[in-house]
N, C-alpha and C positions, 0 to 999 in steps of 0.2 A: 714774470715768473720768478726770479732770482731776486732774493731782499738783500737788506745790508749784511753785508758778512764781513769778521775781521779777523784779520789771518797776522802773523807774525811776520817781516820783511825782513831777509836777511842781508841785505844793504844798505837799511838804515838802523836793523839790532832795535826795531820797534815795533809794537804790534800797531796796525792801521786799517782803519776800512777799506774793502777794496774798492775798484772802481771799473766799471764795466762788470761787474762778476757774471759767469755763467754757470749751472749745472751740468758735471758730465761724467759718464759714468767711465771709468776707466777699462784695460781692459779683465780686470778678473772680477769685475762686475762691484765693485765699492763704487758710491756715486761721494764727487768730492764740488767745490766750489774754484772755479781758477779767475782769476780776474790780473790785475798791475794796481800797483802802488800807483798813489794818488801823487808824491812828494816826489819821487823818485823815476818812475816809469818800470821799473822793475817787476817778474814776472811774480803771481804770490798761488800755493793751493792750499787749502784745504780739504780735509778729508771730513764728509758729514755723517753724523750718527746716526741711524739705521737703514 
């Protein structure tokens, strides 16, 4: 369901693929992408267009 997405990582200040990514909608209903840094383990989200 979830493809490659690449979000910005603010513990290594680079943008990176994520790795496990999921879709979810949050709660006021934006659907975002969340997955962890591949480098790092750190958490990453994305917020998806439309």
């Amino acid at each position: 369901m979830a493809d490659q997405y690449e979000a910005y990582c603010v513990k290594c200040k680079a943008k990176r693929v994520m790795k496990d990514a999921q879709i979810v909608t949050n709660a006021k209903g934006r659907k975002m992408a969340k997955g962890t840094c591949p480098t790092c383990g750190t958490k990453m989200n994305l917020f998806l267009k439309g």
